[in-house]
Structures are given as C-alpha cells and as structure tokens.
PyMOL Python script that loads the backbone (N, CA, C, O; Angstrom):
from pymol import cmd

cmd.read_pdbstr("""\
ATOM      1  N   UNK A   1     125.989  53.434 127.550  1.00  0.00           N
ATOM      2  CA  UNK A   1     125.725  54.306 128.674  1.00  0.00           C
ATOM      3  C   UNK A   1     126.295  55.684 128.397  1.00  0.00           C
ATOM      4  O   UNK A   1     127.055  55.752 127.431  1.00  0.00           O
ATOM      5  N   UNK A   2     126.059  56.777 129.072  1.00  0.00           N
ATOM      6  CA  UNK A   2     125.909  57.684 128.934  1.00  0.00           C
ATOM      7  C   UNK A   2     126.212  58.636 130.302  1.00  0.00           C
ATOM      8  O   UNK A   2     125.552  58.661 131.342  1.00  0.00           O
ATOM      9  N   UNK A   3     127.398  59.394 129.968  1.00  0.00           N
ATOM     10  CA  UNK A   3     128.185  59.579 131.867  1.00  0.00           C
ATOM     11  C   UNK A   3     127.603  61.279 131.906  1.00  0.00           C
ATOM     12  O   UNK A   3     127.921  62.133 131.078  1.00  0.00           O
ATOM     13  N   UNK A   4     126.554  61.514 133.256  1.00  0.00           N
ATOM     14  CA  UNK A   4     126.219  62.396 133.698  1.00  0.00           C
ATOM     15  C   UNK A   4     126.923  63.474 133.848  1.00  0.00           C
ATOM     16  O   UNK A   4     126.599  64.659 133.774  1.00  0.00           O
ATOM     17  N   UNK A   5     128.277  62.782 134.146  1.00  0.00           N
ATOM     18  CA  UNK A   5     129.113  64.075 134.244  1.00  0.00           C
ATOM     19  C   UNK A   5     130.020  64.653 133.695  1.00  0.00           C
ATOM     20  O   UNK A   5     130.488  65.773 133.904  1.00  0.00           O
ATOM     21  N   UNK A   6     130.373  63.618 132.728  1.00  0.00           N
ATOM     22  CA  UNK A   6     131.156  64.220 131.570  1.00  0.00           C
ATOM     23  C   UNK A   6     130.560  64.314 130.246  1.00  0.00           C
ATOM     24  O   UNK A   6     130.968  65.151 129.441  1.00  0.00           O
ATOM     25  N   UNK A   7     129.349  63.272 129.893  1.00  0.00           N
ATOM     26  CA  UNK A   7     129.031  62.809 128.858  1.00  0.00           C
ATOM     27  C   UNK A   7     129.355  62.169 127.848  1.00  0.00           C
ATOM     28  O   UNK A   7     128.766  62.191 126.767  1.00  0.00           O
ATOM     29  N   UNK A   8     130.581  61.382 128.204  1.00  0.00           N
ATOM     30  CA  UNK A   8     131.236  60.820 127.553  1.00  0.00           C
ATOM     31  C   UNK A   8     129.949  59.244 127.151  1.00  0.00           C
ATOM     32  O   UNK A   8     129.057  58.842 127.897  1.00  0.00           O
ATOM     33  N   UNK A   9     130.193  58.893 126.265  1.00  0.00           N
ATOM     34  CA  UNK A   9     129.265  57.606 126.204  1.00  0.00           C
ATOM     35  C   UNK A   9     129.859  56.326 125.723  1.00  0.00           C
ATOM     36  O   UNK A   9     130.733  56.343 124.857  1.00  0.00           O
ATOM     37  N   UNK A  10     129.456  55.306 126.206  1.00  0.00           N
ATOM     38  CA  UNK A  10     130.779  53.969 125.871  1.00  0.00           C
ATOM     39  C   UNK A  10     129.662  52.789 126.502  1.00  0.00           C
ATOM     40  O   UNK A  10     128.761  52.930 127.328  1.00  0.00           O
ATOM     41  N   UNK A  11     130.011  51.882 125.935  1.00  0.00           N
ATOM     42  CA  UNK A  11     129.574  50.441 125.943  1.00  0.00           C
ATOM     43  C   UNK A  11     129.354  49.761 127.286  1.00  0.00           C
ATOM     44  O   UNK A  11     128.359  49.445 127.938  1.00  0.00           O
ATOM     45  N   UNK A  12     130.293  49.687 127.399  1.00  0.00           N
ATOM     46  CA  UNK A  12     130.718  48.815 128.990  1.00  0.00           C
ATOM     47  C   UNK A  12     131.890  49.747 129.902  1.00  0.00           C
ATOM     48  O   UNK A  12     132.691  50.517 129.373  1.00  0.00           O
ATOM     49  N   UNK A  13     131.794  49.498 131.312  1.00  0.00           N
ATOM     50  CA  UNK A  13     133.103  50.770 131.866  1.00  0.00           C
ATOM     51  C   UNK A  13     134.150  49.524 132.158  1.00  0.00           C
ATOM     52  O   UNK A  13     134.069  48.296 132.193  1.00  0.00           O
ATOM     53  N   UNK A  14     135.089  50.438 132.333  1.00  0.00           N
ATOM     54  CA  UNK A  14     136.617  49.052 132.463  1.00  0.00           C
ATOM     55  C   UNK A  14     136.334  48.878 133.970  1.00  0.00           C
ATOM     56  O   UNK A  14     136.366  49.961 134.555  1.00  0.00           O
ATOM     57  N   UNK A  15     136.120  48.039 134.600  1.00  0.00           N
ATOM     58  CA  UNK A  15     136.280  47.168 135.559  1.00  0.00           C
ATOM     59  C   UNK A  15     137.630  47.749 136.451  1.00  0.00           C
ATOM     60  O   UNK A  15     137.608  48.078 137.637  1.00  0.00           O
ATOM     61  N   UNK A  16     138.668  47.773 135.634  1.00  0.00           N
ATOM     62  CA  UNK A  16     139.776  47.545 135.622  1.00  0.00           C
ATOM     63  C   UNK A  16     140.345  49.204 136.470  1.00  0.00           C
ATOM     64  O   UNK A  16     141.336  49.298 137.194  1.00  0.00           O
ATOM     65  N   UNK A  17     139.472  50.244 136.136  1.00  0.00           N
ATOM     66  CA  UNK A  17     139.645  51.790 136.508  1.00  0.00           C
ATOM     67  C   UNK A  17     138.905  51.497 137.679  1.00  0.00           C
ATOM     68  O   UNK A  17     139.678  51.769 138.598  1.00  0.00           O
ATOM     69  N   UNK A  18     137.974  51.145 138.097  1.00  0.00           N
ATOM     70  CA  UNK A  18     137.297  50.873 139.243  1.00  0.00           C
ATOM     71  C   UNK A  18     137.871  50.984 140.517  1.00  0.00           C
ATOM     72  O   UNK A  18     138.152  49.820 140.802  1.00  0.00           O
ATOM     73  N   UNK A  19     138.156  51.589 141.301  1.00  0.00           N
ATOM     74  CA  UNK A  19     139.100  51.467 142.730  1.00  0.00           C
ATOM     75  C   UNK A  19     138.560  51.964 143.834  1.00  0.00           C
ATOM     76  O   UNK A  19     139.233  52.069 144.859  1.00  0.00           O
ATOM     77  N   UNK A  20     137.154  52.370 143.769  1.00  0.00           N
ATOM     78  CA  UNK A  20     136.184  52.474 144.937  1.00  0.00           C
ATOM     79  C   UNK A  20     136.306  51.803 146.167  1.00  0.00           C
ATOM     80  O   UNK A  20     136.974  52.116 147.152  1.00  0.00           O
ATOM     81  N   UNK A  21     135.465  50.700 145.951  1.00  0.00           N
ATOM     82  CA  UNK A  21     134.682  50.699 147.194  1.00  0.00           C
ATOM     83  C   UNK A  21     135.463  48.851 147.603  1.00  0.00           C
ATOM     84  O   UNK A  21     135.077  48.214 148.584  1.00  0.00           O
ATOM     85  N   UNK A  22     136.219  48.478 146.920  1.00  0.00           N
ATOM     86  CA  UNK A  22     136.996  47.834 146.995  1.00  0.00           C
ATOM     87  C   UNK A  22     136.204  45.975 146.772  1.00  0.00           C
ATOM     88  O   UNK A  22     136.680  44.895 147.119  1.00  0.00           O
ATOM     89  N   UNK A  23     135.462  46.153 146.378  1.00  0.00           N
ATOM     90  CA  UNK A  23     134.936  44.625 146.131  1.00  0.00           C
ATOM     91  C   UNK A  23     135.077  44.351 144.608  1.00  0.00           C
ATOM     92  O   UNK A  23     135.257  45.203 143.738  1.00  0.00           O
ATOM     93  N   UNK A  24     134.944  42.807 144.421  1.00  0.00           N
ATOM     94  CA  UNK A  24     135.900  42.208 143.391  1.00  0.00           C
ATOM     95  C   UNK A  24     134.890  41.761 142.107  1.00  0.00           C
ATOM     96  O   UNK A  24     135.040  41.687 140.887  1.00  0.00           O
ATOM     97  N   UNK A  25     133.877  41.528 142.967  1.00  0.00           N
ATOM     98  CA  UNK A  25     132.788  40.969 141.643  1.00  0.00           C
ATOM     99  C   UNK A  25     131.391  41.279 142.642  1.00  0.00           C
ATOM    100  O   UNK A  25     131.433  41.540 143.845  1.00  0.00           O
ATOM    101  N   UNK A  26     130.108  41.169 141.755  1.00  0.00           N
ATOM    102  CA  UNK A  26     129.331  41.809 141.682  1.00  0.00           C
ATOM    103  C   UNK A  26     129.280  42.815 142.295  1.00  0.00           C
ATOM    104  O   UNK A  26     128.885  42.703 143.456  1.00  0.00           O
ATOM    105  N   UNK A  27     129.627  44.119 141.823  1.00  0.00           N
ATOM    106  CA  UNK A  27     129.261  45.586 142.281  1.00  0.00           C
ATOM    107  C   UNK A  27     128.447  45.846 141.321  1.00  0.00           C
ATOM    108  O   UNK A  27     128.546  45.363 140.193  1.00  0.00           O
ATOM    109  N   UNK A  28     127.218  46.957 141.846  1.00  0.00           N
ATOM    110  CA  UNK A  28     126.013  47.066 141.210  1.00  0.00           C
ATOM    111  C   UNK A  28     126.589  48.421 140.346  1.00  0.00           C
ATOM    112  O   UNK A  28     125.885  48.920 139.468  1.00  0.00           O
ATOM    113  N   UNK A  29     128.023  49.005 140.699  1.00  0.00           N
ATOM    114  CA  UNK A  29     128.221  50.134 139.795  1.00  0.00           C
ATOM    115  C   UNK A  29     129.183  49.897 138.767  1.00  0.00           C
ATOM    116  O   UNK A  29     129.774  48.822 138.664  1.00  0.00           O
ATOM    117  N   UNK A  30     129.401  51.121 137.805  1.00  0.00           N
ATOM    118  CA  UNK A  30     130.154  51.249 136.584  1.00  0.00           C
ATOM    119  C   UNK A  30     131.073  52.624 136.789  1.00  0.00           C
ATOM    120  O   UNK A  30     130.617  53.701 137.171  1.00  0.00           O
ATOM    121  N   UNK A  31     132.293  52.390 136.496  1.00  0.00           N
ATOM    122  CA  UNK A  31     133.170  54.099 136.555  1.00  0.00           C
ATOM    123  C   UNK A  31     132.976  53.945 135.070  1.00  0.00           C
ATOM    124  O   UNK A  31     132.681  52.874 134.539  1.00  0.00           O
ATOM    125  N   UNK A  32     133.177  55.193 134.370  1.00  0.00           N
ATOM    126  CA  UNK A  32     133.133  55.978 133.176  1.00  0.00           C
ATOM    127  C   UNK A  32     134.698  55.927 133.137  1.00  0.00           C
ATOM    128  O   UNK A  32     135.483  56.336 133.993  1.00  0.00           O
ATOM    129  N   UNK A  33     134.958  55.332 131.951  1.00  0.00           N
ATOM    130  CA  UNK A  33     136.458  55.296 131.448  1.00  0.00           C
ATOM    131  C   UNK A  33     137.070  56.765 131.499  1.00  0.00           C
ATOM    132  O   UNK A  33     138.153  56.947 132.054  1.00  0.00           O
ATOM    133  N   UNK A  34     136.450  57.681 130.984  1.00  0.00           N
ATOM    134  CA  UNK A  34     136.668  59.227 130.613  1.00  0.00           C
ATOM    135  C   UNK A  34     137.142  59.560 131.969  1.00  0.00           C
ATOM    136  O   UNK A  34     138.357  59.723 132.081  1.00  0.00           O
ATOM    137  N   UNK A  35     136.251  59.719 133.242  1.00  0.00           N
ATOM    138  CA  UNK A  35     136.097  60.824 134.229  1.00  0.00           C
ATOM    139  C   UNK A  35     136.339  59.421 135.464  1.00  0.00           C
ATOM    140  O   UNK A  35     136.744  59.827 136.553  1.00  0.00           O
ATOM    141  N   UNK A  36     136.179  58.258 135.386  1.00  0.00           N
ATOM    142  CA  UNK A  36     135.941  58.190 136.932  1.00  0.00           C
ATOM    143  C   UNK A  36     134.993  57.713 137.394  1.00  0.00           C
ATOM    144  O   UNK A  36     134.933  56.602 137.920  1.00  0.00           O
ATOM    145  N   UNK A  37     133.663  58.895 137.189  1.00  0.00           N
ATOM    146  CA  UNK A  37     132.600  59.022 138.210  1.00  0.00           C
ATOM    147  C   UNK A  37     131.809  57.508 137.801  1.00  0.00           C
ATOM    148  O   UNK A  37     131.466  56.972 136.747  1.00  0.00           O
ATOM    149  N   UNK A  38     131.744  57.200 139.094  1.00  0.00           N
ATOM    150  CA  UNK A  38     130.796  55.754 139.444  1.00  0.00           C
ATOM    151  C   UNK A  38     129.351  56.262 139.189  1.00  0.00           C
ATOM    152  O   UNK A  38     128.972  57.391 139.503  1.00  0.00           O
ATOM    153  N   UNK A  39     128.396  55.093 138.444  1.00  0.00           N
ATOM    154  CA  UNK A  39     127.275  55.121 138.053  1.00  0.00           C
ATOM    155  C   UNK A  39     126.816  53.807 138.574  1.00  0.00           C
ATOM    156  O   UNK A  39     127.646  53.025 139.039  1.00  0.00           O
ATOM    157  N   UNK A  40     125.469  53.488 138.528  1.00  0.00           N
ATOM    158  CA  UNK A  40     124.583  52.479 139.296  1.00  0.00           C
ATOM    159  C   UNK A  40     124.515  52.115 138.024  1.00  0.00           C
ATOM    160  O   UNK A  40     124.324  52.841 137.049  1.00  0.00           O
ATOM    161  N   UNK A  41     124.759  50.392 138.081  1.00  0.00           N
ATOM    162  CA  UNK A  41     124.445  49.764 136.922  1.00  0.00           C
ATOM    163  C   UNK A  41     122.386  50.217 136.558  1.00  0.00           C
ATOM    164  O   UNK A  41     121.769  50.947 137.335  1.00  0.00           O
ATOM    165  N   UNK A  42     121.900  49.760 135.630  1.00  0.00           N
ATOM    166  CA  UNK A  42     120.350  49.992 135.129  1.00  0.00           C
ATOM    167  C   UNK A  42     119.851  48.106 135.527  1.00  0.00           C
ATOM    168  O   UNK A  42     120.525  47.169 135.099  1.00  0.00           O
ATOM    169  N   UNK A  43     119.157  48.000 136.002  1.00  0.00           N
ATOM    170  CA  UNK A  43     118.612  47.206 136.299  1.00  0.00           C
ATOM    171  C   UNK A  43     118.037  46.604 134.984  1.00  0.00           C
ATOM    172  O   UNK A  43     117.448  47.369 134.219  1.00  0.00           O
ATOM    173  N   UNK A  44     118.182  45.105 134.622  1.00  0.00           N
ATOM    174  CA  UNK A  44     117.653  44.187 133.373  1.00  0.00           C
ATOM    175  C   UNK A  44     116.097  44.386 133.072  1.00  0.00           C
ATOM    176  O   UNK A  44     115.764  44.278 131.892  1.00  0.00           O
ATOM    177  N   UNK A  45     115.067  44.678 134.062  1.00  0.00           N
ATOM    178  CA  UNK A  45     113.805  45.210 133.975  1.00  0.00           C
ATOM    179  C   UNK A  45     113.887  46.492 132.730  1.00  0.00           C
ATOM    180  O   UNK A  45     113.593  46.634 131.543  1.00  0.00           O
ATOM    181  N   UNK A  46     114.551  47.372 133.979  1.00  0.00           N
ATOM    182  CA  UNK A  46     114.155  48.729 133.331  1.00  0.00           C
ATOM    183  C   UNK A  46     115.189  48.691 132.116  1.00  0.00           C
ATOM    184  O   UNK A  46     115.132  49.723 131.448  1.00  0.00           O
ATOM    185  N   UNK A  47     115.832  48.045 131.806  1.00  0.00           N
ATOM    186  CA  UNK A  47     116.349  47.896 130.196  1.00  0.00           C
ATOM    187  C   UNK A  47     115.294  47.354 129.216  1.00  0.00           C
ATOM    188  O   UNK A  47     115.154  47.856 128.101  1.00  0.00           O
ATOM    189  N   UNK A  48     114.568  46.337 129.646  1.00  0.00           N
ATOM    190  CA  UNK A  48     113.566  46.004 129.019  1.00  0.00           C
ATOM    191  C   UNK A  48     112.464  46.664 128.569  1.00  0.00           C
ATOM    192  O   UNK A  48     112.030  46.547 127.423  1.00  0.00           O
ATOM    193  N   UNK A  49     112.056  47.255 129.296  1.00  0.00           N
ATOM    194  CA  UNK A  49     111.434  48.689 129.829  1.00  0.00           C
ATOM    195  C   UNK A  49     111.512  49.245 128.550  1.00  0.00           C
ATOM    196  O   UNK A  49     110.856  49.028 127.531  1.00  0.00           O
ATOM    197  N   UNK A  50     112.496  50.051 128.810  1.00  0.00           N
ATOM    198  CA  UNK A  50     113.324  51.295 127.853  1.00  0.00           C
ATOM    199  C   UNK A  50     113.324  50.772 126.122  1.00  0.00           C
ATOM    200  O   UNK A  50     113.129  51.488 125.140  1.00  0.00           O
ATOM    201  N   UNK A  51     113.536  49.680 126.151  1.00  0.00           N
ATOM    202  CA  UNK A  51     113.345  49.043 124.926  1.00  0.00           C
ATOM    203  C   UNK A  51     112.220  48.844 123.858  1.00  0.00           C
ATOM    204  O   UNK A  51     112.107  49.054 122.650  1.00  0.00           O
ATOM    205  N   UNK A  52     111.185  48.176 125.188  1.00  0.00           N
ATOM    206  CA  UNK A  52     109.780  48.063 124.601  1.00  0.00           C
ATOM    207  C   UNK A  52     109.381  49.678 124.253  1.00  0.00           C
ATOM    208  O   UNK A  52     108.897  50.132 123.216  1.00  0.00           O
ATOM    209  N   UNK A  53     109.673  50.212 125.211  1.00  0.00           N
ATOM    210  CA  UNK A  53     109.177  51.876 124.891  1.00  0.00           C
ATOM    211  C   UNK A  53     109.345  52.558 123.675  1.00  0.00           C
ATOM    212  O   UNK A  53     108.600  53.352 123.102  1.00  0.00           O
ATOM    213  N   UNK A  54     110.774  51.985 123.291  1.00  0.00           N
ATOM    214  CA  UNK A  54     111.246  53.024 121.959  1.00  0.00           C
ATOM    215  C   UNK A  54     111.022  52.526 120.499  1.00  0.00           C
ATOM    216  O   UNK A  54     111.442  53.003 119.445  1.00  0.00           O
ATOM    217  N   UNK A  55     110.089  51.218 120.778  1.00  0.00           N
ATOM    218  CA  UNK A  55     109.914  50.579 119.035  1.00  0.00           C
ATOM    219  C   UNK A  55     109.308  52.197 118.781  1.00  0.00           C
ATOM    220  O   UNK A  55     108.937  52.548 117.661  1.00  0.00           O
TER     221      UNK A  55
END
""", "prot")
cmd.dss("prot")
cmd.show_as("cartoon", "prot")
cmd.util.cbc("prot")
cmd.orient("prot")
C-alpha cells in the first residue's frame, strides 16, 4: 500500500499504532506506520481487479 499522505509505502499497517475508532478486530481500515493517517482497507474484488488488469 501506498499512504496518500505521506507516501510512505509498506506491506501491511501495524494494527498495533491504530488508536482510532476504538474496535478490536475487523476494522475495514489501515493507519500508515509513517504518519498515522487511516486508510480504507481495498476490497478482495478490486484487488483482483487490479491484478488481472496489470498482466
């Protein structure tokens, strides 16, 4: 992934920096290790999507 607002880019976000919105498991978002800023996970479709697109 790829953070809008810093641009920092990384694999998976730590869970662990997360201190939003206060729920424990399935949240549909990701914080950016770098900055913080919460992102909407990508939906398993549109990964698929994105995939088929770029052979």
């Amino acid at each position: 992934m790829k953070c809008p607002l810093c641009g920092n880019e990384f694999e998976k976000a730590d869970e662990m920096k997360c201190t939003g919105c206060g729920k424990l498991n399935n949240c549909n978002k990701q914080c950016c290790p770098n900055c913080g800023y919460e992102l909407v996970k990508e939906a398993k479709i549109i990964q698929s999507i994105r995939k088929f697109f770029k052979c």
